[in-house]
C-alpha positions as CSV (number, residue, x, y, z in Angstrom):
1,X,69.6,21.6,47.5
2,X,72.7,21.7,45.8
3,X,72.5,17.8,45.1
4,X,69.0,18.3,44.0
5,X,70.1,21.4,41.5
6,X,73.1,19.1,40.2
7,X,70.7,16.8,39.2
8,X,68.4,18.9,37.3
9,X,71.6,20.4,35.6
10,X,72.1,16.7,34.3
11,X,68.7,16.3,33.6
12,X,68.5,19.1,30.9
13,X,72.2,18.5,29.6
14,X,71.3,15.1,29.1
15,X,67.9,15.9,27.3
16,X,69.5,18.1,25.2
17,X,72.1,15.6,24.2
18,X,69.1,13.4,23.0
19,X,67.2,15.4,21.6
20,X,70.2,17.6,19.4
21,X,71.0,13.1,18.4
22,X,67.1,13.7,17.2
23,X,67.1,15.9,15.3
24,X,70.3,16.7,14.4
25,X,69.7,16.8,10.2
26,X,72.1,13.7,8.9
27,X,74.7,14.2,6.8
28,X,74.2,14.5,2.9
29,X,74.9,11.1,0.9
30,X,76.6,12.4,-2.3
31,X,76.4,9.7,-5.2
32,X,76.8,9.4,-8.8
33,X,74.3,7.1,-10.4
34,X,76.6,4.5,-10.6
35,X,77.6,4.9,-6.9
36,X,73.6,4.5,-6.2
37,X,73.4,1.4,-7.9
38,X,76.2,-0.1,-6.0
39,X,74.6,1.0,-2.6
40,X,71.2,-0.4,-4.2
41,X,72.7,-3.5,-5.0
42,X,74.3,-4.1,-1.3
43,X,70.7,-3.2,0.2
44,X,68.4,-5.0,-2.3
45,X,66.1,-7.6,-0.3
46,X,65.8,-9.1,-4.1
47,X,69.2,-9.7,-5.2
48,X,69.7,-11.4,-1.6
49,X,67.1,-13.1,-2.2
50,X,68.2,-14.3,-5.3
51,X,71.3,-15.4,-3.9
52,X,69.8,-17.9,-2.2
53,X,67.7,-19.5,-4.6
54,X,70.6,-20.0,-6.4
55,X,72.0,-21.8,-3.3
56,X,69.0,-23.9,-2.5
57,X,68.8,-24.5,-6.4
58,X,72.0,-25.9,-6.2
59,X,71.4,-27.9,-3.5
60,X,69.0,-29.3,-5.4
61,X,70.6,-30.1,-8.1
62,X,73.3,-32.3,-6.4
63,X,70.5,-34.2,-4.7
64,X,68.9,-34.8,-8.3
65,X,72.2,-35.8,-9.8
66,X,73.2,-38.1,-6.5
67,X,69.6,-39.5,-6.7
68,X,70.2,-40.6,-10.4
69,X,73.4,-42.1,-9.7
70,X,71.8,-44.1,-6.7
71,X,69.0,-45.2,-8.9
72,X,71.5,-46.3,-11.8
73,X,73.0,-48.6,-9.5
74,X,69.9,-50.8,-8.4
75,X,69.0,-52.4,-11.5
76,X,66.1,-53.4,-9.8
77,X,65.0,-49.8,-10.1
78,X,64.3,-50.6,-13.9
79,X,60.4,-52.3,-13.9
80,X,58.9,-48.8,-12.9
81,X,58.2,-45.6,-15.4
82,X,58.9,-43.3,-12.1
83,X,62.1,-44.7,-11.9
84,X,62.9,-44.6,-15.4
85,X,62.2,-40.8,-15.6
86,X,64.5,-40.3,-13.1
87,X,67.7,-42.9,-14.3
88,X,67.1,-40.9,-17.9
89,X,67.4,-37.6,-16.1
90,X,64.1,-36.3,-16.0
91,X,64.4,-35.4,-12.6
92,X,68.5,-33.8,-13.2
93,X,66.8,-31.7,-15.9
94,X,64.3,-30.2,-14.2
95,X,66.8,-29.5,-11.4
96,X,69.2,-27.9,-13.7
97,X,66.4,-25.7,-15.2
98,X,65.6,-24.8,-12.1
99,X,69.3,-23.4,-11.0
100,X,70.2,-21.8,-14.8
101,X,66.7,-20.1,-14.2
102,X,67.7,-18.9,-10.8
103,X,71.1,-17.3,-12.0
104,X,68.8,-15.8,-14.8
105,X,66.5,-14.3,-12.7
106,X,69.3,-13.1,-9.9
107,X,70.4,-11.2,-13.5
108,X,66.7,-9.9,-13.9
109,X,66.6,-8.5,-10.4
110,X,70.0,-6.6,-10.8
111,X,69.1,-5.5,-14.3
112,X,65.4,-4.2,-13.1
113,X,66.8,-2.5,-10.1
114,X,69.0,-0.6,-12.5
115,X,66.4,0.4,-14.2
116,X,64.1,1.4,-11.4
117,X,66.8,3.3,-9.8
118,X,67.7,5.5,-12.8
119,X,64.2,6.6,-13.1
120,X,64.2,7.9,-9.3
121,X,67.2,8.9,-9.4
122,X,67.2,11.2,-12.6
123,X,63.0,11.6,-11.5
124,X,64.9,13.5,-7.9
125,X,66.7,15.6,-10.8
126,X,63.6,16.8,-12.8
127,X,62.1,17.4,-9.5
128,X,65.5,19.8,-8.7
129,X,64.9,21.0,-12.4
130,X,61.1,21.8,-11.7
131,X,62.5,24.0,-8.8
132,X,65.6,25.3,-10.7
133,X,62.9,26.4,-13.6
134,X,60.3,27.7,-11.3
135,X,62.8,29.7,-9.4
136,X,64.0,31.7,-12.8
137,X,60.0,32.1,-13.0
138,X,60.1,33.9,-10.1
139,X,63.0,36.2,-10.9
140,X,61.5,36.9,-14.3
141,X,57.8,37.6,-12.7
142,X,59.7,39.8,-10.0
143,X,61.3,41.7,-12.6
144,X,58.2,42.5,-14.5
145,X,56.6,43.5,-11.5
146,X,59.2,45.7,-10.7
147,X,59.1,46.8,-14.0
148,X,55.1,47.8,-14.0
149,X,55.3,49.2,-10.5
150,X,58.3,52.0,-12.0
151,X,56.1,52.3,-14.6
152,X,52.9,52.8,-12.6
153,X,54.7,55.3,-10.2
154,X,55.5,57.8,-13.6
155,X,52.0,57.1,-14.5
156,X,53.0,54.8,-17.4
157,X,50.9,51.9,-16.5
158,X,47.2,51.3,-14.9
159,X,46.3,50.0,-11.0
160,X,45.5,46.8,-13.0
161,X,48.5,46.2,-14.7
162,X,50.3,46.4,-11.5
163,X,47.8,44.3,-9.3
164,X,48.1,42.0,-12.6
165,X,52.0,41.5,-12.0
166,X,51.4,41.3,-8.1
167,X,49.4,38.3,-8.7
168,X,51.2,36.6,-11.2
169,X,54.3,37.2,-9.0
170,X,52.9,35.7,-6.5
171,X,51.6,32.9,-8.0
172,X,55.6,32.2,-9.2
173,X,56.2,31.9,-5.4
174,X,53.8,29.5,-4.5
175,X,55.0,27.3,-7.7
176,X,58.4,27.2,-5.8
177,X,56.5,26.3,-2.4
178,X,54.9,23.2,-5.0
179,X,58.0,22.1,-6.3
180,X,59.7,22.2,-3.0
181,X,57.6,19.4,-2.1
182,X,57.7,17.5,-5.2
183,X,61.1,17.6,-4.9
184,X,60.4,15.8,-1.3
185,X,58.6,13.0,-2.6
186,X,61.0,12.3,-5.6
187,X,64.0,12.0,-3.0
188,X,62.0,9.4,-0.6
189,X,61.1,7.1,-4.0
190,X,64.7,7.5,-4.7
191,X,65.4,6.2,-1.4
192,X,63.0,3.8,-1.1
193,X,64.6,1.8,-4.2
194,X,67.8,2.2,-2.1
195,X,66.2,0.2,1.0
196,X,67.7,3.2,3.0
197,X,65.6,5.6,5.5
198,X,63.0,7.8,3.6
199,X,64.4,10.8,5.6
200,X,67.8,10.3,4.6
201,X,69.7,13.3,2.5
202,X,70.8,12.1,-1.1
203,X,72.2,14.8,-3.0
204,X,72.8,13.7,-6.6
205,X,76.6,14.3,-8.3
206,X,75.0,14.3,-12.0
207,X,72.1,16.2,-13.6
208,X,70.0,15.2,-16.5
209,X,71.0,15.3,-19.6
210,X,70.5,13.1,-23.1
211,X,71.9,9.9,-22.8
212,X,73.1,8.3,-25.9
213,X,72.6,4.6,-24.9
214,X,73.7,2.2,-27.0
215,X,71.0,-0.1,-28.1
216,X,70.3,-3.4,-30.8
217,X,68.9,-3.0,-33.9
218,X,65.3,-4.1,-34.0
219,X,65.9,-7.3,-35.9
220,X,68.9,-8.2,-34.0
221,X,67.3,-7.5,-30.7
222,X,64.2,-9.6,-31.4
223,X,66.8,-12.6,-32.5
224,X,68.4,-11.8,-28.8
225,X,65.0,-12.2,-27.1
226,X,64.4,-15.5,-28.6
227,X,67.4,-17.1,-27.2
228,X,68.1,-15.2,-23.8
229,X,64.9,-13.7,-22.1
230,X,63.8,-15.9,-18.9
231,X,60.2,-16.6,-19.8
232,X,61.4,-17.7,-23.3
233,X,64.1,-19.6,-21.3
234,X,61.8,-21.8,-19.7
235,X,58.9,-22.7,-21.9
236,X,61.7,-23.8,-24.2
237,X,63.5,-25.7,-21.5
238,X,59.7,-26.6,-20.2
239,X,59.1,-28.0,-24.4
240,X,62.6,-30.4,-23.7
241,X,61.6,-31.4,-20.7
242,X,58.3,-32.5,-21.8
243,X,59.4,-33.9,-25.0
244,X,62.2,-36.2,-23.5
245,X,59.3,-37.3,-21.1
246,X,57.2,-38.2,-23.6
247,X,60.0,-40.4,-25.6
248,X,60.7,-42.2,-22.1
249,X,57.2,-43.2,-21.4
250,X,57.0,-43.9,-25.2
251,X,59.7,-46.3,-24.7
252,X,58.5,-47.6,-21.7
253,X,55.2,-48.7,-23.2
254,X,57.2,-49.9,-26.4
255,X,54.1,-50.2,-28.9
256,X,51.1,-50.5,-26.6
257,X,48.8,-46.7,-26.6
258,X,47.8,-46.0,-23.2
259,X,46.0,-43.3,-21.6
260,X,49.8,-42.4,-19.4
261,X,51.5,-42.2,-23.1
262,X,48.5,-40.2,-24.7
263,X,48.9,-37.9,-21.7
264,X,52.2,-37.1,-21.9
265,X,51.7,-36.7,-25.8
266,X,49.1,-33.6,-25.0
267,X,51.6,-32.4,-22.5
268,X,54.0,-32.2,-25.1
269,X,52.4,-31.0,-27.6
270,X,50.6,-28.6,-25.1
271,X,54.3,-27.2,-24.2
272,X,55.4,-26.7,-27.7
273,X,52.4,-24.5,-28.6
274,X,52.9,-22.5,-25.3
275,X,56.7,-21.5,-26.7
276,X,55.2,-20.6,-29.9
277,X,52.7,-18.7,-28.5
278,X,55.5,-17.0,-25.9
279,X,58.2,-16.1,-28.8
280,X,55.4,-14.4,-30.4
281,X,54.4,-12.5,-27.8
282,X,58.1,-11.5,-26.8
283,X,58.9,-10.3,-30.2
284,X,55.4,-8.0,-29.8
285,X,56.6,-6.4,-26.7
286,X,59.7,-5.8,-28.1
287,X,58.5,-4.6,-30.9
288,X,56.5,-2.3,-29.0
289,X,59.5,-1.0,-26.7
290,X,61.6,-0.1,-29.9
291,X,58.3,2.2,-31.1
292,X,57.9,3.6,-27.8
293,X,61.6,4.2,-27.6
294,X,61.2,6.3,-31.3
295,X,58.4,7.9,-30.4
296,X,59.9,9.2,-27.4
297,X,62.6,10.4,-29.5
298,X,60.6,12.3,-31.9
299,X,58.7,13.9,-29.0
300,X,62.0,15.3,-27.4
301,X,63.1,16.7,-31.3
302,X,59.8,18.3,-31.6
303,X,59.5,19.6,-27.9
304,X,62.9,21.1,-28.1
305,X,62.1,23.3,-31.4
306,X,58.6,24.4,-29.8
307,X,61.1,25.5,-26.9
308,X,62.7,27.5,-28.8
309,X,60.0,29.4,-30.7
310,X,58.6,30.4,-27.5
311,X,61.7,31.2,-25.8
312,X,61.8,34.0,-29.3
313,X,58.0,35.2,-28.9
314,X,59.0,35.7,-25.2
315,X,61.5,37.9,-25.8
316,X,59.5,39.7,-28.3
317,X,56.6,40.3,-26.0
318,X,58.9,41.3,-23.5
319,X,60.2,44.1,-25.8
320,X,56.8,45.3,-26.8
321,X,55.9,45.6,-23.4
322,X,58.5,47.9,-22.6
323,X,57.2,49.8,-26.3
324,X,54.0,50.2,-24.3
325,X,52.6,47.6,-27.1
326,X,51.3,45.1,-24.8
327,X,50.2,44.7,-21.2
328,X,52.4,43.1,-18.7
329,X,49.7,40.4,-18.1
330,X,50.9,39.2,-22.0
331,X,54.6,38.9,-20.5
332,X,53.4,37.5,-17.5
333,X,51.7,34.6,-19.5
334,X,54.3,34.1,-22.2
335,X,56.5,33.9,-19.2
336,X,54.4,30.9,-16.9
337,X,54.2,28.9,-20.5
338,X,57.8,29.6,-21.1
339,X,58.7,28.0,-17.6
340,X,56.0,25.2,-18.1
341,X,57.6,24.4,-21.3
342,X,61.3,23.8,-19.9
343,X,60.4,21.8,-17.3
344,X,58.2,19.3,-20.3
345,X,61.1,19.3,-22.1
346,X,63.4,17.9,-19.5
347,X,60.3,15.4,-18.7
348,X,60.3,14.4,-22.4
349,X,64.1,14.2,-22.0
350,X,63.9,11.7,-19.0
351,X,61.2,9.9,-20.9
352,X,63.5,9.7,-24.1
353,X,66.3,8.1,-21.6
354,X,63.9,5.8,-19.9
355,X,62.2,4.2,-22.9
356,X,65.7,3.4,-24.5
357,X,66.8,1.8,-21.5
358,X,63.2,-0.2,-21.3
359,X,63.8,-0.9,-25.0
360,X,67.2,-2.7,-24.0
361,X,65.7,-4.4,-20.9
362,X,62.6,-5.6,-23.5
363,X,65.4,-8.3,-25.2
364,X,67.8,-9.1,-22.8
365,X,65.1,-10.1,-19.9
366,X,61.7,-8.7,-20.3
367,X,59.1,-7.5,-18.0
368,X,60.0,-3.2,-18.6
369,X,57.4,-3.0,-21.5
């Protein structure tokens, strides 16, 4: 009996242990943004990925480069317009095309991380904002109500002023309830673009604020676009390619016009049109971040001085309620549109960050528009 009682002891200790390992909470992960990034980076299935292109790239490469080597050594390579393409480094150049765009797009995945991790992380601090905000809501609802029920009891206000400040209050705490779970679902994005458990506890170290990012002028940037975005990159590199092609098999043939030279004429006059047709549509979306970028500016400006005209007219009903002037239900509504009005603002706010950022990411690699 005693065996069989020391047993059960165990039993329940040791189900206890395993199930306090359950669901024991885990400990917070306090970051900066810049601390994110680095623990996005070390987790990022697409920067690892990137690294080895650029290693299979390079392999590649060397084989082109050996290949040619080989082939300049056999003169009896020479007779065939395969082997000429290669001995004239048609097949080097595409290999080395192929490795400088790999190291530009490893660049493009660490770039576009960044940007998809500020906007989760600083979208987890508008969420804490939209609960910070709709907390106040509920101390300034719980005041008025307070306010109309003292009022009420020395006969100073009616049942349905009171019943009207009961409900509004309310309504204040099921807002929090709201943004409790919004706040949820901002924190498991944000840790989803950390590859790390959507359960895991990521409390931020900074808050949002304006950021002051320094950006190209417009002209400038477009000029940048031209010569260092990846799709540009490779229809230009693509247009070489083709056009050295072209030249070898012109060579090849000498004076003769065959269908094999006439087709890689189209091909390179097809590739040469296609970069035309790609600068143009890089300096559009360019274009188009910089306007989004000013517009979101101009929407922050305006948003903050409508902010503060109704942050005035709420104080100013608030005072003619307590003149008797004006029922509480005015307060109560100046008050919800007061609280929906700072949380926009710090959404235009995040907007205004994010579309300068997208601006920057529009010339150096594209693909933010």
């Amino acid at each position: 009996m005693k065996k069989v009682l020391a047993l059960s002891l165990a039993a329940v200790l040791l189900f206890s242990l395993s199930f306090a390992d359950v669901v024991a909470p885990a400990a917070p992960l306090t970051m900066n943004f810049q601390e994110a990034y680095k623990l996005g980076l070390k987790n990022s299935m697409d920067v690892k990925i990137a690294d080895l292109t650029i290693e299979a790239d390079t392999m590649a490469y060397d084989e082109a480069k050996e290949l040619q080597s080989q082939m300049r050594s056999n003169k009896d390579n020479l007779t065939t317009l395969d082997a000429k393409y290669i001995i004239n480094g048609i097949g080097l150049s595409a290999a080395e095309m192929a490795l400088n765009a790999a190291k530009k797009g490893k660049v493009i995945s660490e770039k576009m991380l960044e940007f998809g991790l500020y906007r989760e992380y600083y979208g987890v601090a508008l969420a804490q904002e939209k609960l910070d905000i709709s907390n106040m809501s509920v101390t300034r609802l719980k005041e008025l109500y307070d306010t109309v029920m003292l009022k009420f009891k020395l006969g100073l206000a009616t049942k349905n002023d009171s019943e009207s400040a009961l409900v509004s209050y309310n309504a204040s705490l099921n807002d929090v309830k709201n943004a409790q779970l919004d706040l949820q679902t901002a924190r498991q994005k944000l840790n989803q673009v950390l590859s790390i458990a959507l359960d895991s506890n990521v409390k931020l170290k900074e808050v949002l604020v304006a950021e002051n990012l320094a950006v190209k002028p417009l002209a400038e940037a477009l000029e940048y676009a031209v010569d260092n975005r990846l799709d540009l990159f490779l229809k230009r590199e693509t247009k070489n390619l083709k056009t050295l092609k072209f030249t070898i098999t012109e060579n090849f043939y000498i004076s003769r016009i065959v269908s094999a030279l006439k087709k890689e004429e189209i091909e390179k006059f097809k590739s040469e049109n296609e970069y035309l047709k790609s600068i143009e549509s890089a300096k559009i979306s360019v274009q188009s971040a910089y306007n989004t970028m000013l517009k979101a500016q101009n929407a922050y400006q305006s948003i903050q001085s409508s902010l503060t005209v109704l942050q005035n007219g709420y104080n100013t009903t608030k005072k003619m309620y307590e003149l008797g002037m004006v029922p509480s239900s005015q307060v109560a509504d100046m008050a919800n549109k007061l609280s929906e009005l700072e949380y926009q603002v710090k959404g235009v706010l995040l907007q205004k960050n994010i579309a300068a950022r997208a601006y920057v990411l529009s010339y150096e690699v594209g693909g933010a528009e």
